[in-house]
Structure formats: C-alpha cells, structure tokens
C-alpha positions in Angstrom: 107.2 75.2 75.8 106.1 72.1 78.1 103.1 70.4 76.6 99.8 69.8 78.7 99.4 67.1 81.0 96.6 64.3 80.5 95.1 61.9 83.2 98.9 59.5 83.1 100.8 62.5 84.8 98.8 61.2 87.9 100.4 57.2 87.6 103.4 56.1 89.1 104.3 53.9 86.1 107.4 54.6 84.0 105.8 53.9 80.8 102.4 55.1 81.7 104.0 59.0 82.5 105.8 58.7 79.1 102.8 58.9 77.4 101.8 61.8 80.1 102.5 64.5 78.1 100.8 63.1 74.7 97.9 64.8 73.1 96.1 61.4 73.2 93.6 61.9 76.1 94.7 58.7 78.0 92.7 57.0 81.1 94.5 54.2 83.2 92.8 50.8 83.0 89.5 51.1 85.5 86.1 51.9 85.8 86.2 55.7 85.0 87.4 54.8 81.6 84.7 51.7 80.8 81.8 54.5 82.2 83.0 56.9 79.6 82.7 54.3 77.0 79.0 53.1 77.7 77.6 56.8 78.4 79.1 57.9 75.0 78.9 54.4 73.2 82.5 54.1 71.9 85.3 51.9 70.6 87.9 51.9 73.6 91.6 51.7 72.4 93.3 49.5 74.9 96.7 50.2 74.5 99.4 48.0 76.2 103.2 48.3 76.7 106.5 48.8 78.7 109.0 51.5 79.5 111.8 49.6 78.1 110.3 48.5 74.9 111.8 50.1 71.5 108.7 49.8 69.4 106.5 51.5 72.2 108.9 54.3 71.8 108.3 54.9 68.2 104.8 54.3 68.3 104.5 57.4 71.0 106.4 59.5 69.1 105.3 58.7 65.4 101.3 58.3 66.6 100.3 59.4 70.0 102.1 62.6 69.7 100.8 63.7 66.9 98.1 66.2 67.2 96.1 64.7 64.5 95.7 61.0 65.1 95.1 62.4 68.6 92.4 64.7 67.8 90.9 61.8 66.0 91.5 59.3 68.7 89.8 61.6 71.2 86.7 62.5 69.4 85.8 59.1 68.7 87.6 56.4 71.0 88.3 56.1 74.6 91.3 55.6 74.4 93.5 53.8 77.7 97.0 52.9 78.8 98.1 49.9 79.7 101.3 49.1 81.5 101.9 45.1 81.1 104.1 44.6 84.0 101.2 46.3 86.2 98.7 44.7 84.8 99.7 41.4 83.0 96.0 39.9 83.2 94.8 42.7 80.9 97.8 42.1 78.9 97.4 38.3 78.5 93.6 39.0 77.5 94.2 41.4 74.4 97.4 39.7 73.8 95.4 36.6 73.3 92.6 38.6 70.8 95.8 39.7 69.2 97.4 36.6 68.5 93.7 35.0 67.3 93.5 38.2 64.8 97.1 38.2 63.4 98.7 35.1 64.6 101.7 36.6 66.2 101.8 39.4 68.9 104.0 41.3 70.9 104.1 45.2 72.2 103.1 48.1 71.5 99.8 45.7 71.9 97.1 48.1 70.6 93.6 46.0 70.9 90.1 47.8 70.1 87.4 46.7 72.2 83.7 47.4 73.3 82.4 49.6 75.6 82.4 46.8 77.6 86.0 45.4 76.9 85.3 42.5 74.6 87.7 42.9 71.7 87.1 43.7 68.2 90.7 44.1 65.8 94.4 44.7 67.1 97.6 44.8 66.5 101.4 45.7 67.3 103.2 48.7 66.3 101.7 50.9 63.9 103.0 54.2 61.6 101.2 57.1 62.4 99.6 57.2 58.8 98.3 53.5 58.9 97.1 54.0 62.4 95.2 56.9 61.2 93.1 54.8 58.4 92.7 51.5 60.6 90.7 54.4 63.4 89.0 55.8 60.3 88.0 52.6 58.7 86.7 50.8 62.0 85.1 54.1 63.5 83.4 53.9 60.5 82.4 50.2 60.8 81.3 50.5 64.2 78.6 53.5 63.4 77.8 51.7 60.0 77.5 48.3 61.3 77.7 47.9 65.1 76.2 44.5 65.0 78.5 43.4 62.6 81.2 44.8 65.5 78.8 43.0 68.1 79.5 39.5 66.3 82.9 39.9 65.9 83.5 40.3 69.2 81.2 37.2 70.3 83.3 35.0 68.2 86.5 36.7 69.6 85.6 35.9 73.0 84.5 32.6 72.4 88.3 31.9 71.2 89.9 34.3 74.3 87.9 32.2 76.6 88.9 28.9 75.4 93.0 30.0 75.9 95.2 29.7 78.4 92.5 27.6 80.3 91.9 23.7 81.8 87.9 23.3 82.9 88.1 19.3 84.0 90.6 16.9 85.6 92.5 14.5 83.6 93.4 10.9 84.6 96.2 10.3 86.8 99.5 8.9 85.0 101.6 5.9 87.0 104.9 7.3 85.0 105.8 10.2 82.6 108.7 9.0 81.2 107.7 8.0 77.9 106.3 11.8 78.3 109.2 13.2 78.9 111.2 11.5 76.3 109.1 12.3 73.4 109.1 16.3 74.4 113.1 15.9 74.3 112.9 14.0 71.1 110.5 16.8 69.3 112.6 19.5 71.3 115.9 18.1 70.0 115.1 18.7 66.1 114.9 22.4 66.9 118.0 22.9 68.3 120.9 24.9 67.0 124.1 22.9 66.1 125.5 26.0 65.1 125.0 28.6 67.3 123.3 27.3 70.4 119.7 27.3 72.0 116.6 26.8 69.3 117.4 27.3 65.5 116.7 30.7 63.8 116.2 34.4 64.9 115.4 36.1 67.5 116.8 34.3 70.2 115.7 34.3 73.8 118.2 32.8 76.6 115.1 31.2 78.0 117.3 30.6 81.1 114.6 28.5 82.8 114.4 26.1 80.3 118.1 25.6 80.0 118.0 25.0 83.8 115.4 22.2 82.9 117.6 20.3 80.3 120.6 20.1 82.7 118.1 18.1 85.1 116.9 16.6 82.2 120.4 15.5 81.1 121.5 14.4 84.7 118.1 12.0 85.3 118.1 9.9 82.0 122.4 10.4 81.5 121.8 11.7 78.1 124.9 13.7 77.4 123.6 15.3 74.0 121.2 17.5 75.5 123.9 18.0 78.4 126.5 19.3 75.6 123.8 21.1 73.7 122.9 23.5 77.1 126.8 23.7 77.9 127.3 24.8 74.2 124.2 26.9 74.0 125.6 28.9 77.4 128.7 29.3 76.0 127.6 30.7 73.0 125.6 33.5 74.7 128.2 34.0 76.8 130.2 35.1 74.2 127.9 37.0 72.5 126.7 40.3 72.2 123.3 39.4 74.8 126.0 39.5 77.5 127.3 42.9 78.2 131.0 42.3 78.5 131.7 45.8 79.9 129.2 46.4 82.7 128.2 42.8 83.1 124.7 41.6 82.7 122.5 40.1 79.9 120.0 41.9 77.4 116.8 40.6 76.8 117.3 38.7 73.4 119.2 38.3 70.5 117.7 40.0 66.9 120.5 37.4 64.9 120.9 33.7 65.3 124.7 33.7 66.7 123.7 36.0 69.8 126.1 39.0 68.3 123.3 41.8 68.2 121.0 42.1 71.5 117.9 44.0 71.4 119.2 46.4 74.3 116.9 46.4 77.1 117.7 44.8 80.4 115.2 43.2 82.5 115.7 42.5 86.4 113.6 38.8 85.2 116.2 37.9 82.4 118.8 38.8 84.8 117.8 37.2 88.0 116.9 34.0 86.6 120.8 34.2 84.3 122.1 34.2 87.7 120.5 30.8 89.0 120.8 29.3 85.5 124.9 29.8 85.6 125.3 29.3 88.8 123.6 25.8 88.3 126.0 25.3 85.2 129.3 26.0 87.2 128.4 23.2 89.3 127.6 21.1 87.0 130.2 21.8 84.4 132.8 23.2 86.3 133.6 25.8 83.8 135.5 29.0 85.7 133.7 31.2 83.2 130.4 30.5 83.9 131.1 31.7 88.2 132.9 35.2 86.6 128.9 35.6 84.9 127.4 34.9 88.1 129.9 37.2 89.7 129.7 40.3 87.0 125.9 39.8 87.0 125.0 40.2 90.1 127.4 43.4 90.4 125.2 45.0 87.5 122.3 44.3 89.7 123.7 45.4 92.6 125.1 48.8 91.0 122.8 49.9 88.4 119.2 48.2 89.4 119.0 48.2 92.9 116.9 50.7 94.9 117.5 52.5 98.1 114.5 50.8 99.7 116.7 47.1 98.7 114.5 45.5 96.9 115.3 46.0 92.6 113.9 48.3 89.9 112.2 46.6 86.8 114.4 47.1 83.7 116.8 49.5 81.8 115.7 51.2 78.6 117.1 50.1 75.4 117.2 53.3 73.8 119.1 56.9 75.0 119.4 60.1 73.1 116.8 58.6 71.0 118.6 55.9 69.2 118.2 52.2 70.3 121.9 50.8 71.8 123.1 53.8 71.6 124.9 53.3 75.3 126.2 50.2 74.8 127.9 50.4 71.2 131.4 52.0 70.0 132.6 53.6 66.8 136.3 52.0 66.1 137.8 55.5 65.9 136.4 55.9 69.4 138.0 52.9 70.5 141.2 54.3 68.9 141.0 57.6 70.7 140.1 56.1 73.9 142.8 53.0 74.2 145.5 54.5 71.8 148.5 51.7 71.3 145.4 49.2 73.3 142.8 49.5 70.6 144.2 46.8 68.6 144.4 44.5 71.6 140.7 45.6 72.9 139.8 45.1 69.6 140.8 41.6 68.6 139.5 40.3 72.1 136.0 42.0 71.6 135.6 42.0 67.8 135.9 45.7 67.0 135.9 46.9 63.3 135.8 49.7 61.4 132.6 48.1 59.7 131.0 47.7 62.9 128.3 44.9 63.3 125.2 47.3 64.0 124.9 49.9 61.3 128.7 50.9 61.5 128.7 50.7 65.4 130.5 47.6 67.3 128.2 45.6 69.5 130.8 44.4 71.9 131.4 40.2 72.0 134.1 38.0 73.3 135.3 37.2 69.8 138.9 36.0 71.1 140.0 34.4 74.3 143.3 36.4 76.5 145.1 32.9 75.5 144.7 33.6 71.4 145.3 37.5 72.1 148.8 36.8 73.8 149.2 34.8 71.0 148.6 37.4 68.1 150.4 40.3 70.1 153.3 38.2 71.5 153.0 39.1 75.0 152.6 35.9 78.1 149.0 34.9 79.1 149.1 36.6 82.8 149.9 39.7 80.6 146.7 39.6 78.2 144.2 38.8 81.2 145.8 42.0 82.9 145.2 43.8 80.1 141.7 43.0 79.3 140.6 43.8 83.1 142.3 47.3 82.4 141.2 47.9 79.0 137.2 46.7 80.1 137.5 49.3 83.2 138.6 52.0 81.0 136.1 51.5 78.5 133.3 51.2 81.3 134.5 54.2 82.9 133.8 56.2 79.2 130.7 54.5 78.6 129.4 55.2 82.0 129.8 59.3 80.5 127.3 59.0 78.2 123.6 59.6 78.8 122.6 56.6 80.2 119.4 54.8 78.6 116.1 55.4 82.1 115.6 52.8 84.3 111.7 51.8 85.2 111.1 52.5 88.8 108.8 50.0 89.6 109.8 47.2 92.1 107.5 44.6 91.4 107.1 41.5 93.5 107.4 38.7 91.5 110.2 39.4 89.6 111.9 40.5 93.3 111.4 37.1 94.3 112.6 35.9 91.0 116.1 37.9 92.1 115.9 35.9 95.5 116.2 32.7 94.0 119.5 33.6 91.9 120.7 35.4 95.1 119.8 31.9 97.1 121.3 29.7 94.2 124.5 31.5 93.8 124.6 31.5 97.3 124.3 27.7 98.1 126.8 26.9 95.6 129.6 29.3 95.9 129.2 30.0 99.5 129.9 33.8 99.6 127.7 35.6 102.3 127.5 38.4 100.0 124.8 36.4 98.0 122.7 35.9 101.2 123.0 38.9 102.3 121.4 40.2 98.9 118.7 37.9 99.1 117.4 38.8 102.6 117.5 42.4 102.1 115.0 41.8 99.3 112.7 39.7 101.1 113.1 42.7 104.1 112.1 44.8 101.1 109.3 42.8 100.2 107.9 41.9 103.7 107.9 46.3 104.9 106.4 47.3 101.0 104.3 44.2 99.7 103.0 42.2 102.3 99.6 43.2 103.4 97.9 43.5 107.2 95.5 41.2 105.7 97.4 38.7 104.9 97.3 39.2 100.7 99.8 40.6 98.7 100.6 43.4 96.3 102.3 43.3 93.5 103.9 46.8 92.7 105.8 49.3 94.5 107.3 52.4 93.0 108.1 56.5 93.9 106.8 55.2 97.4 102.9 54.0 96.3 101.9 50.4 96.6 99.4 49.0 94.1 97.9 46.6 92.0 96.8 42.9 94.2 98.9 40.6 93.4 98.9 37.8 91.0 99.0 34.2 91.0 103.3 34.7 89.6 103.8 37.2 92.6 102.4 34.6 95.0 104.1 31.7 93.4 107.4 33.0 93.4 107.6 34.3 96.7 106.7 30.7 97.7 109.7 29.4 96.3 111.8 32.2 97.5 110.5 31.2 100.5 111.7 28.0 100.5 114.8 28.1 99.1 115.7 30.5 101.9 115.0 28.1 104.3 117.4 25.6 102.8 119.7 28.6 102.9 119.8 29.5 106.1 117.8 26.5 107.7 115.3 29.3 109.6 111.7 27.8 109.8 110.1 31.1 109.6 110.8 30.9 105.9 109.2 27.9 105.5 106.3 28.6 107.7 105.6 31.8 105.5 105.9 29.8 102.5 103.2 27.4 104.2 100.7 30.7 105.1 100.9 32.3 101.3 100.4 28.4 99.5 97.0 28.1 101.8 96.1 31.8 100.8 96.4 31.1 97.0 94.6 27.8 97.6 91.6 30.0 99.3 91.6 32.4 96.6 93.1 31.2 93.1 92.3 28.0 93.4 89.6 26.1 90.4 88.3 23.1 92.4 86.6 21.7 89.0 89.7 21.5 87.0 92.5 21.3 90.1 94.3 24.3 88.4 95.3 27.7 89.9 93.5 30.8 87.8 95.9 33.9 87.5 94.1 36.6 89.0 92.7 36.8 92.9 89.1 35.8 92.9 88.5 39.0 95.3 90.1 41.6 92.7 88.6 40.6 89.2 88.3 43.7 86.7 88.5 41.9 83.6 86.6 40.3 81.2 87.4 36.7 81.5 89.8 34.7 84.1 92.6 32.6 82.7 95.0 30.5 83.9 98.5 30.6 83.0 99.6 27.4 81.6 102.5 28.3 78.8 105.8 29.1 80.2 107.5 31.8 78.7 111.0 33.3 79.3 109.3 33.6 83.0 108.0 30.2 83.6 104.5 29.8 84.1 103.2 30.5 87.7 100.5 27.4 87.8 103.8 25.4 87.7 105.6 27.0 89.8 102.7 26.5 92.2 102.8 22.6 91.2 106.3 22.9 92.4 105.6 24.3 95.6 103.4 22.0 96.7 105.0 19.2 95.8 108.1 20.3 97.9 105.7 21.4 100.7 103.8 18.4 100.9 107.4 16.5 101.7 108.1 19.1 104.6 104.8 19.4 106.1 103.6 15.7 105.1 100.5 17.1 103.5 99.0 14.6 101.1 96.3 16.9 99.6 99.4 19.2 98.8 100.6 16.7 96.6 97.6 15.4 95.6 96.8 19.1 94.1 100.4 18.6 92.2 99.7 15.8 90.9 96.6 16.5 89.8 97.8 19.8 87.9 100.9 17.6 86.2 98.3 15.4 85.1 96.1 17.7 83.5 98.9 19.5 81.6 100.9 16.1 80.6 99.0 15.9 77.2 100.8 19.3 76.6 104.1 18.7 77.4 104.6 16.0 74.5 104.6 18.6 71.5 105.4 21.7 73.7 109.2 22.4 73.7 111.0 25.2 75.2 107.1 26.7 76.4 106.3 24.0 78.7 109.5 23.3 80.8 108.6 24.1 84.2 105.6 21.7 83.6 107.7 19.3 82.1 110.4 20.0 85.3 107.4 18.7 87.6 106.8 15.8 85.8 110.3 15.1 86.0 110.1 15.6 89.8 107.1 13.0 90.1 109.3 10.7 88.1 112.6 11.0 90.5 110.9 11.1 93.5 111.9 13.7 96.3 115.7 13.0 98.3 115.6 14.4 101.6 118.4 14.9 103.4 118.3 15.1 107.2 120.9 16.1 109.7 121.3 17.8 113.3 123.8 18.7 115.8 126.3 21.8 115.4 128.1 20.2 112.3 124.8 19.4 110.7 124.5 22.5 108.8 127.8 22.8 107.5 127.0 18.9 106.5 123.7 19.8 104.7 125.4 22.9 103.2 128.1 20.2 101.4 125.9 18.2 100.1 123.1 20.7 98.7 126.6 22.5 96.9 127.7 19.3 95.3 124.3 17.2 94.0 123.1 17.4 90.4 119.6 15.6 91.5 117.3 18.7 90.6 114.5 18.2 93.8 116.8 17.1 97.0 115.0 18.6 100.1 117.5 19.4 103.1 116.0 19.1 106.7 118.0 20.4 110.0 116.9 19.4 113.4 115.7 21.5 115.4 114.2 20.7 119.3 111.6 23.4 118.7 110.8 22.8 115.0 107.0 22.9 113.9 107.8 21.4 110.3 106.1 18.1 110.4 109.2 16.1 108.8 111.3 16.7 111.7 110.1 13.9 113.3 112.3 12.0 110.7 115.6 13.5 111.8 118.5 12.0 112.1 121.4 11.7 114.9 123.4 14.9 115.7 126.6 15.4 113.4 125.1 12.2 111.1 122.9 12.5 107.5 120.0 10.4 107.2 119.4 9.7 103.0 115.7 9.3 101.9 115.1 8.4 98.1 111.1 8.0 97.5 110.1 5.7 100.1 113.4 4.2 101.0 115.7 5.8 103.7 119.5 4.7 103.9 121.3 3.9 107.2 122.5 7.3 108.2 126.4 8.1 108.0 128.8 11.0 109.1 130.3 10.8 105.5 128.9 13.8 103.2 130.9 12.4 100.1 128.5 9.6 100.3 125.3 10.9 100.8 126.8 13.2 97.7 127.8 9.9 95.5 124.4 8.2 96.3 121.7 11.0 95.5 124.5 11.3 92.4 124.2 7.9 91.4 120.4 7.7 91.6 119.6 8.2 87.9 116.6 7.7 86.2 117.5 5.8 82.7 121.0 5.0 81.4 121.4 6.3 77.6 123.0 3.6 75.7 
C-alpha cells in the first residue's frame, strides 16, 4: 500500500522527495512555512541534508517515518526540509548554531528555531527514541518558559552573527611571506608521515589544498612539503577512496590509511581530483597519476553525466539498504566469479576471506602488476594484461547489482567546478576529448542557468530551474571562464568572465569591509548574511573571487580589480597564520601577491601552439597566457608581442621576446621565490 504524499512530493530535489512519502508533515524552506509558525506560535524544526548522505538515511527511516514522533512533530512543530546543496546559506546558518551548541556539526543538521528562524538547540543525527524526548522536553520548555527560549536564541544569534564574517578593512601588507611560512610550519606538524594527508581519521582528500602545497613547494623550493603531497597522492591512490573498478574517488576515508571510504561520490570531490592529478602528473611525472585523470573522468562521463551535458550532483552511498553495499565483494564471490584468477585479483587488490569492512573487501591497490608477476611467476606484460581483464570482469558483475540513486540536480557551481578539471586536464595532456567535455558544460550552463537578466541560477534538475545563485556559483564560473579562454584563446570567455565579476561586484559586494557576502543582495530570505571565509573540501568562494580579480585586473588593466584583491588578502592574512588545510585558497592568493603575475604573450599562426607549450610545461601556479588578436577588446593586448615570437613579463619586468618556448619555460621555471637551504 503506497503511503500518502506531503507538501516534498511537489520539489524537484532528490533528498527533499525522499522524505516525500514520510508522515512528518514537511514544508520546503519559504514564507508558507515561517506564516504557519507565527499564526500558531511554534517551534520550527529546520531540518537539513543530502540525498547521498548515510546518516540522513537512517534518520528518515528510524525518525521521520515513524508515525509517532511524526504525530508529535506535527501537532507541535513546523517542521521543514532543507536540501543543503539548494540552499547552502540556510545550511551555513543552522550549521553555525549547531557547531556553537555542540562544538562539532555535520548532516542530518536538525536545528530548532523560532517562529521567526532564530535558533534555539540542534543537532546531527538522532534515534528515533531520543528524538522523541529532546521534542518533548523543549516543547515543553517553550510553553513553560518562552522567554527563557527568547534569550537563548538572542545570545545564539549574537554568536551566528559574529561567524563567517569581516565588518572593517585591515592594513595593507608590503609581503606575506613570513605569513606564508608560519601557516606551513603550523600545517607541517599535522601531517601524516605514515599514511598521507593530515594525521588521524576521517580523512578528506581536500584536493584543493593539495593543489596549494605543490605551488607552495615549487615558490619557496621546499621539497618536504613537495614529497609530503606526492606521498599523500599516492597513498589515496592506492586506497580504498579511489574506486579501482569503475574509476573515481569517494568522498572520504572513515580510517587513517585511506582503506575504508565512506561510499558516496560527489561530482565536487571528483571534478576538483581531476585538476589536482592532472597538476601532479606534470609536476611529478608519475604515469599513474594521468591513468586517475584518465579513469576519472570516464566515471564522470559514464555514470554522472546528463543528457542535457552538463553533470548530476552525486551517487548514493548506500543500495538495497546497506551502506557500500555496490562497491564491496565477499571473497567467495570473487572465487566464483574469477575461478583460477581470484588469487591473482586478490593479491593485487587485497581480497580476504576476513574482509576489511565487516567481512566484505573494500577494494585497494594493495600490490603493484610488478610484485604480482613476481608471486605467481608469470612476465610483467602478462600481470598488467591480466589486471585490465580481471578489473573489466569484475566491473561488468558489479555493474548487475542494484546500483546505489544518483541526485538529479545539476547545480552550477559545482558544473563549473567540472570545467576547470576538464580545462586543466586539457592544457596539460592535450587530448580534445577534455575540451570537448568542458564546453559542452558551459553550453549546458549558458541554455539552463544563465538568466535574460543577466543573474544566475544556481539549480537545474527534472527540467525546473531554481534557487538564485550564490556568491560559489558566480565565482566559479568566473574562473571557468577564464581558464577556457587560456584554453582555447576565444575572448568571449574572457569577456563573460569580465560581465559576471561586475555583476557580483554590484550585488555581493560589502563596500565597508571590501569582502564579498555569500548571498545576492536582491534574494535574501534568511536571517542574517555571511560571508564565506573558511575553505572547505570546496574552497571558499570570497577567495576564489580574490583570485579572479587579481587575474582580471592583469588582462583588463583594471587597478580597482586588484585593489579589491588586495584588500580581501589583507583582511584575511591574520587568518591564514594558524589556519591550515581551511584556509588554502586564501593562502594561494597571498601566494599570488607574493610571486607576482607571468604573462606570456604571443601572436601569429604558431603563437598558439607556442602558448599551449609553455602553459603544459610551467610549475609557476599564476602564469597568464595572452594571444594576439587584430580585433581583440582585452585591454592587455596592447602589450603583444611579434607574430611567431613570446614576450615574458615577470611583475613589472618584461624580457626581450624570443621564438624559443624552452626558454620562456626555464625562466618562469627558474623564477622562485626562496631557496630552502
């Protein structure tokens, strides 16, 4: 018998029309919901998750559908669903209450609020009989002592309001480089010696941060954080994150050694794995490292992309119920699959009868085809045969299995996101396939997500566009943006990128503090406006911003653009000191303001090909390519050089231009920062 249907059966979102069929009489976040509250003066239950997300699962099953916490939670509450990749303002708000209340967070985010939003008391994931008593007690509180509920959530705001959030300018800084070296110094005593990345469990691949030590590493020639990230990727490349069968990377690790992923995929993790080891076969020349990029984007391309091109939000963790349920093997069922293989199939991927997840194998490269020819006697060419068979075979079986849902929703920022690793993979292995990718899914973008009016939006999914964008969907665009341009040397990139920076300067902009908030000043429904200043496994957007302007203030010699960077470095720098792996992409501007931009200019019909050489082979993390073009209406073309010749700027210094690419390469090389002794 199907159950009723309550107000989420009329959403688009995955994980709000799971909880479509609950007896928990659920509103979407808006006004209907706040109305209700004030007419019938009630608690609101702000509820906030994620298809993908385990822990949501439970809670929905264990709580929300049962027909007495729901009776309970509909007589006295209002209560509303939150998707967090919809709506990540409302999520950062409660998030922060959360974290003030409990000191840690995470989702299901299950925040209790006024009638008028303010929070009160939250938490994560709850049992269905604790839930039941925390409704009971603070029902209770709130008839019994509603001003005592009143203070609470004055002093709650007071903290929320005070997060995530810069109100004044700070001095301008002449040089960040004692900055920079202290937040390596603190960073350094957290790293793993053992396993990789930071010390302790879980582990995130925080691929953005990674990105930022190799630059790190390359400016100040300090080869202990450079064998630390090459170590760290090779760990996780070998672990049980990376999916060895259908290629790809889960979205952390519960152990320290990276064995045991918590299973869910996101398109963000992904996209940004893609840049990060693309960026790390160039700089480390490791074969194994382009196969990831490779095998990567081939999950993307088969199991996330949409028909409409652009790609779908994440894959669940969970299927028939049981959390890695796809992506894990009983030994017998190797056996019975591979026969006389198993043995081999099992050495190279550390299969036991034991198992490493509750008698199931979680599937790691826990032998190399070199050590398995060894063992079973056979000649290398042989055991790399044999493990491309044996993976195929095992894929094919896998793929039989009930597969885990995918969320729907296309959402912009993290599109963009999959731009960049298209553009990155693209400018350094050269294959048009990688292009290609990437301009389908700004064609995707510009037909869904780009607005008559010039704004954005930020969601698209079952064919209905919603939600105005954020500060992140605008930010990463941007850079998109621009990184096609240096792709494919097309100004209309560039130009766009120009349009959407002076939109989000119009409407996100704080001229009091010189930051960027995170929500559109036209499309406020929340309680208070933050800024988003921490960077995450996604880096923070204000940076990203920084970012952007620095580069376009280079191309379009716009001195308030960098101005406006240099102002938000400034007002973040006495963050970066102590902040570690959550404040790289600040800490990656700095950086920038320190090095100075390279720009590379060149014309003529070898001059792309030239650019194209030089962009695949430099380590300098900020050199800007320019190519000439007669009808060009980027300001810096005035500083072009000959046809078939590249002119070298460093900072304020430009070097006689030459036809040789190997030495524009060697100098922007040699251009270092600080020698380590």
């Amino acid at each position: 018998m199907s159950q009723p249907l309550n107000r989420l059966s009329k959403e688009s979102s995955p994980y709000l029309l799971q909880h479509a069929t609950n007896p928990v009489d659920w509103y979407p976040w808006g006004d209907e919901a706040f109305e209700k509250a004030r007419q019938e003066n009630k608690l609101m239950l702000i509820s906030v998750g994620y298809s993908s997300c385990h822990w949501c699962h439970v809670m929905e099953r264990e709580a929300f559908s049962n027909v007495q916490v729901a009776e309970f939670m509909n007589s006295h509450y209002v209560c509303v669903k939150v998707d967090r990749e919809e709506r990540p303002d409302v999520d950062q708000i409660y998030m922060n209450a959360v974290q003030i209340i409990t000191r840690s967070g995470g989702w299901p985010l299950n925040c209790f609020a006024m009638p008028d939003g303010r929070p009160v008391y939250g938490g994560t994931y709850f049992p269905a009989e604790p839930w039941l008593d925390i409704l009971k007690s603070l029902h209770f509180t709130w008839m019994s002592e509603p001003k005592r509920v009143n203070q609470v959530a004055d002093e709650l705001m007071q903290g929320i309001s005070r997060a995530e959030i810069i109100t004044k300018r700070s001095e301008l800084k002449l040089s960040y480089t004692d900055t920079l070296l202290a937040l390596i110094a603190n960073w350094q005593k957290h790293f793993d010696d053992r396993y990789g990345g930071l010390r302790g469990a879980p582990k995130f691949s925080m691929p953005e941060s990674l990105r930022f030590l190799m630059d790190y590493a390359w400016s100040y020639n300090d080869t202990d954080v450079r064998n630390h990230v090459a170590f760290t990727l090779r760990k996780i490349s070998q672990g049980g994150i990376y999916d060895h069968l259908g290629g790809g990377f889960f979205r952390y690790s519960v152990d320290e050694m990276w064995h045991v992923p918590h299973f869910e995929k996101m398109l963000y993790d992904n996209a940004q794995m893609v840049s990060l080891f693309a960026h790390a076969y160039k700089y480390f020349n490791d074969d194994s490292f382009k196969d990831i990029v490779y095998q990567t984007v081939d999950f993307l391309k088969r199991e996330m992309m949409s028909p409409q091109g652009g790609f779908y939000s994440a894959i669940d963790a969970d299927s028939e119920g049981e959390e890695g349920r796809f992506y894990t093997f009983l030994k017998d069922e190797v056996d019975e699959i591979l026969t006389e293989d198993s043995e081999m199939f099992s050495v190279l991927y550390g299969v036991s009868a034991s198992g490493n997840l509750d008698g199931r194998n979680v599937l790691r490269s826990a032998s190399t085809p070199k050590e398995a020819a060894c063992v079973f006697g056979v000649d290398l060419e042989h055991a790399i045969q044999k493990q491309a068979q044996l993976k195929q075979i095992m894929l094919k079986y896998r793929n039989s299995r009930v597969r885990p849902s995918t969320d729907d929703k296309q959402l912009l920022s993290w599109n963009a996101l999959t731009i960049k690793g298209f553009v990155d993979a693209y400018t350094i292995f050269k294959d048009q396939i990688f292009l290609d990718l990437a301009i389908q899914t700004a064609a995707f973008i510009e037909k869904h997500l780009v607005n008559d009016n010039g704004s954005l939006s930020r969601v698209y999914c079952k064919g209905k566009v919603s939600v105005a964008a954020f500060l992140d969907d605008y930010a990463f665009l941007i850079d998109a943006y621009i990184l096609l341009y240096r792709a494919t040397y097309n100004e209309s990139w560039m130009l766009k990128a120009k349009t959407f920076t002076d939109y989000v300067i119009v409407h996100f902009y704080c001229e009091k503090s010189g930051m960027f908030y995170y929500t559109n000043i036209k499309y406020g429904d929340t309680i208070v406006r933050k800024m988003e200043l921490r960077d995450g496994v996604i880096p923070s957007s204000g940076a990203v911003m920084g970012h952007n302007l620095l580069t376009l203030s280079a191309y379009f010699l716009n001195d308030i653009y960098g101005d406006m960077a240099k102002q938000m470095g400034a007002n973040i720098s006495g963050q970066v000191e102590h902040g570690g792996p959550y404040i790289y992409k600040w800490a990656g501007l700095l950086l920038n303001f320190e090095l100075g931009s390279a720009q590379v200019f060149s014309g003529g019909d070898k001059g792309e090909l030239m650019l194209s050489r030089v962009m695949a082979a430099t380590h300098r993390p900020n050199v800007l390519p320019f190519l000439k073009n007669i009808k060009s209406e980027i300001p810096v073309s005035k500083y072009t050089a000959n046809d078939n010749m590249i002119k070298l700027c460093i900072g304020n210094t430009c070097r006689i231009p030459t036809s040789s690419e190997d030495q524009v390469i060697s100098e922007i090389n040699e251009t270092r920062l600080y020698e380590q002794s």
